[in-house]
N, C-alpha and C positions, 0 to 999 in steps of 0.2 A: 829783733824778736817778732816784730808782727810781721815783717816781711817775710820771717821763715814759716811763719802759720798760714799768711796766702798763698805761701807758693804748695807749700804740703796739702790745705786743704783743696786746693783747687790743680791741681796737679793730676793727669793721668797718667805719668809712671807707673802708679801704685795701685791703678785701678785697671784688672783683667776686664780686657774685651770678651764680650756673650761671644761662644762659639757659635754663629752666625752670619748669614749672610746679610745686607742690607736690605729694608721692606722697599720693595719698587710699587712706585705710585707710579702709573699710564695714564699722560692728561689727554682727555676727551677719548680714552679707550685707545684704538690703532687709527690715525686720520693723515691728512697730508699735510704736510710741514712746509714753513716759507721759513724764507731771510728775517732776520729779527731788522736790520739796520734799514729807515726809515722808518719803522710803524707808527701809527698816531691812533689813537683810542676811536677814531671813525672810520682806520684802514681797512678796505675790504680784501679781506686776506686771502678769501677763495681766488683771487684774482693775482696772488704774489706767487702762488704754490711752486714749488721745485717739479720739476720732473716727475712723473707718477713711479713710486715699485712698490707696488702692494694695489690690491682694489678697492681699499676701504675707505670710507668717510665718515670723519670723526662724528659722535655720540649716535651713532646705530648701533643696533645689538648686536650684528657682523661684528664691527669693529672692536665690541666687548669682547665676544667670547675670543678675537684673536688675540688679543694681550692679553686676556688669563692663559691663553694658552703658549705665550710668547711666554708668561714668566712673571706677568703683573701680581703682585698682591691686592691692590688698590686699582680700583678704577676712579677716576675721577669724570665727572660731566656734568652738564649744563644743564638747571631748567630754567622755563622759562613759562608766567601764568598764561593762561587760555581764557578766550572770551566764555567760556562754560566754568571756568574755576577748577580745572584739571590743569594736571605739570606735563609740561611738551620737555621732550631734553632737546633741546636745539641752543647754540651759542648766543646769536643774535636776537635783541632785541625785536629789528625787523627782517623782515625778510625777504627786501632787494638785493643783498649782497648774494646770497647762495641760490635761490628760489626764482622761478620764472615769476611769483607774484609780487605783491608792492603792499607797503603796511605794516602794522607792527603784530606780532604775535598774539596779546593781548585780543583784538580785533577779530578771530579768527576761533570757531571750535575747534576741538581736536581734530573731530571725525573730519571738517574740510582741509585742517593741516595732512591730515593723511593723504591726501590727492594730491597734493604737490610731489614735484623733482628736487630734490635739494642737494643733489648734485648739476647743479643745471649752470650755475654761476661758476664753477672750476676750469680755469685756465692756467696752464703752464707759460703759455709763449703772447700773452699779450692780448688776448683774443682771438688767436686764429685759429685753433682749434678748441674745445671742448669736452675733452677725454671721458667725463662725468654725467655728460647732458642724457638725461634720459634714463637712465643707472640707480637715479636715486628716487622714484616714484613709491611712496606709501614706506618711507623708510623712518622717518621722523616719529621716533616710540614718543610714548608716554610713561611719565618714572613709574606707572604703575604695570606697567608691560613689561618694562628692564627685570622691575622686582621678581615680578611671576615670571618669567623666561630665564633669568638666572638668580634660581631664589640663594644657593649659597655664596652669590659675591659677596663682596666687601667692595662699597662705595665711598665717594667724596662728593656729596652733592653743595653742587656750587649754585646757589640762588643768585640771580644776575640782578636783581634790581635791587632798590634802598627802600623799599614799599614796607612797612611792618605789619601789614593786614597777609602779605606770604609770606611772612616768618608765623604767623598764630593759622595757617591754613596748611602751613608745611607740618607742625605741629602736631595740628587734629590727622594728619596723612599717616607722620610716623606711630602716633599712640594706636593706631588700625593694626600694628602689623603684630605680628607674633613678638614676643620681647627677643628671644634668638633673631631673628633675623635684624631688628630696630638695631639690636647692641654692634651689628656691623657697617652700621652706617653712621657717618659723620659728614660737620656739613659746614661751608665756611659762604661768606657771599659778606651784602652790607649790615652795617653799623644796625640799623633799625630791622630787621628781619631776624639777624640773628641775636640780638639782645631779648627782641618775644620769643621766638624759640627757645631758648636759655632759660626765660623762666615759666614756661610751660612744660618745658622736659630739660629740666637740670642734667640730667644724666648722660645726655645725649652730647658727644662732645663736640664744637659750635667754634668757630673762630671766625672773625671781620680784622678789619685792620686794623680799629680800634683795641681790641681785647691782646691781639699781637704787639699795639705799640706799649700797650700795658703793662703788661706781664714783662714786655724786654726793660722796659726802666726800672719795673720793680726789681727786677731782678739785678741788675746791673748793681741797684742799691744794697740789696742784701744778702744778693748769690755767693759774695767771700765766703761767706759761713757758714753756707751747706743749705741756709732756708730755703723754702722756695714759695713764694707769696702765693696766697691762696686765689688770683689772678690767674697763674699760671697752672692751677690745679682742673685734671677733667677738662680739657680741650685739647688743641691741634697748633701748633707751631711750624708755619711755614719759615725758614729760617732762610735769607739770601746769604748765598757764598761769601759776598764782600765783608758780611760783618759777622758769621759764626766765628769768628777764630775769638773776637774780642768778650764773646761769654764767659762766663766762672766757669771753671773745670770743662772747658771744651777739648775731649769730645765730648772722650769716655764718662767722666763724673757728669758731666751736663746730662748726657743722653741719660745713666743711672737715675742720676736726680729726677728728673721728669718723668723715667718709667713708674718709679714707684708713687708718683702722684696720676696715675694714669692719664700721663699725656703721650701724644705721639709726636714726634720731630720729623720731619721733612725739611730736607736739602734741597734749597732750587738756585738755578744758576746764576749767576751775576748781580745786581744789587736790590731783582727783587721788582725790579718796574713790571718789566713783561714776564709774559710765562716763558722764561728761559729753561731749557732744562739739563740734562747733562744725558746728551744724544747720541754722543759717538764714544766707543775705545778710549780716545785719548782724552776725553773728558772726565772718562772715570781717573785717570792717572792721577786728577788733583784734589779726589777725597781724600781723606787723614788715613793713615794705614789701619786697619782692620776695621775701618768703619760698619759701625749695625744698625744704624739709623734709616730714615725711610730718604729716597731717592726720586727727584722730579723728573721725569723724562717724558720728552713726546716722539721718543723712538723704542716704545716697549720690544719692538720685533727688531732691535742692533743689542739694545741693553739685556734684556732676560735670559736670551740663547747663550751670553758672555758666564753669566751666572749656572747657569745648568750645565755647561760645557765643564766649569770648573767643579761640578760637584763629581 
């Protein structure tokens, strides 16, 4: 008997997929892509890049508007604080790996990060050429530039550091903006940034990896039943491939579940270490059949034209 009520309650048979497409999330907007195999949390990645097809470099506002216009729903991007206490969207901490200069971001006002190249570090073949050198001068927005330049996106602002003084300064940023425009952005980064953001704008939905590890145990405990622990209520679930299958009622009831606690689910590729995403055609082949859930990819311009093709 209670085996035939887990399998019933957590079963998506009997639960109709939304006639919908899947939400595509674009990480770092439309930028250039490496090899995942080798990376180490100090790799400088400008340096690993594939081959160039496309001219853009991730978190510019080029790059934005080409994956909303590829098909993104979601942009996701980088800030990073400023010696003035403005948000630079730039990846790195410092800025030797992309940037002709040397230091950390921090170190730096906005106005002089705007005179940097930051296309300058991009290589395909090793170093012997530089396809990007030069390219990217005064291109390094500022999140409040992104906002006013494309005021109806829908962002993921990722806070790259553990500092809880830019979770309460990120905070006083978002409570500035009109509430229409706030209620489109969400924001996930460290433990301590996003825990003060959380309780200074509750409403605002926040994930860290902590609030993720949470909410997945909670729920592993009590998900047979349809509850959904109020951990997992009003935030953002990045779920890795390897272990979405093992949730209560994956896909369809999961995904249900979570909508009506107003969360958002994101799919990303493999177990979750790196920003994997699901890049190419045959990537998509290994979503669940009529999947409606949100989608990581750092090929908005392969993945969204697949999707409008089909509409």
């Amino acid at each position: 008997m209670i085996a035939g009520f887990l399998f019933l309650n957590n079963t998506s048979i009997f639960t109709k997929s939304p006639d919908s497409e899947p939400l595509l999330l674009a990480h770092r907007g439309l930028g250039q892509t490496f090899p995942m195999e080798g990376i180490e949390a100090d790799t400088c990645t400008a340096e690993w890049i594939f081959e160039p097809e496309h001219p853009y470099l991730e978190n510019t506002i080029p790059s934005m508007k080409a994956a909303f216009e590829a098909g993104a729903d979601i942009v996701e991007l980088d800030i990073q604080m400023t010696k003035d206490q403005q948000f630079a969207v730039f990846h790195d901490a410092s800025l030797d790996c992309r940037t002709e200069a040397a230091g950390a971001i921090k170190d730096y006002t906005m106005e002089e990060l705007k005179q940097l190249d930051i296309g300058y570090g991009y290589t395909a073949d090793g170093g012997k050429t530089y396809p990007f050198r030069g390219k990217g001068i005064g291109l390094m927005p500022s999140l409040d530039e992104v906002l006013r330049d494309i005021p109806e996106g829908e962002f993921l602002l990722h806070i790259k550091s553990n500092d809880p003084e830019e979770g309460a300064l990120l905070a006083e940023f978002l409570r500035r903006l009109p509430a229409e425009q706030r209620s489109r952005l969400s924001v996930y980064g460290g433990d301590m940034p996003v825990y003060t953001l959380k309780n200074e704008l509750p409403t605002v939905r926040a994930m860290s990896k902590e609030t993720l590890k949470s909410c997945l145990i909670s729920y592993e405990g009590a998900g047979w039943t349809g509850y959904v622990p109020a951990v997992c209520r009003n935030t953002q679930l990045h779920i890795p491939e390897k272990y979405a299958r093992l949730l209560w009622g994956w896909p369809d009831k999961f995904l249900s579940r979570m909508e009506k606690v107003n969360t958002r689910v994101i799919l990303v590729g493999g177990d979750g270490e790196w920003s994997e995403g699901y890049d190419t055609l045959e990537d998509l082949e290994r979503l669940p059949d009529g999947y409606t859930g949100g989608i990581w990819t750092n090929r908005i311009d392969v993945i969204g034209p697949s999707y409008k093709i089909a509409d």
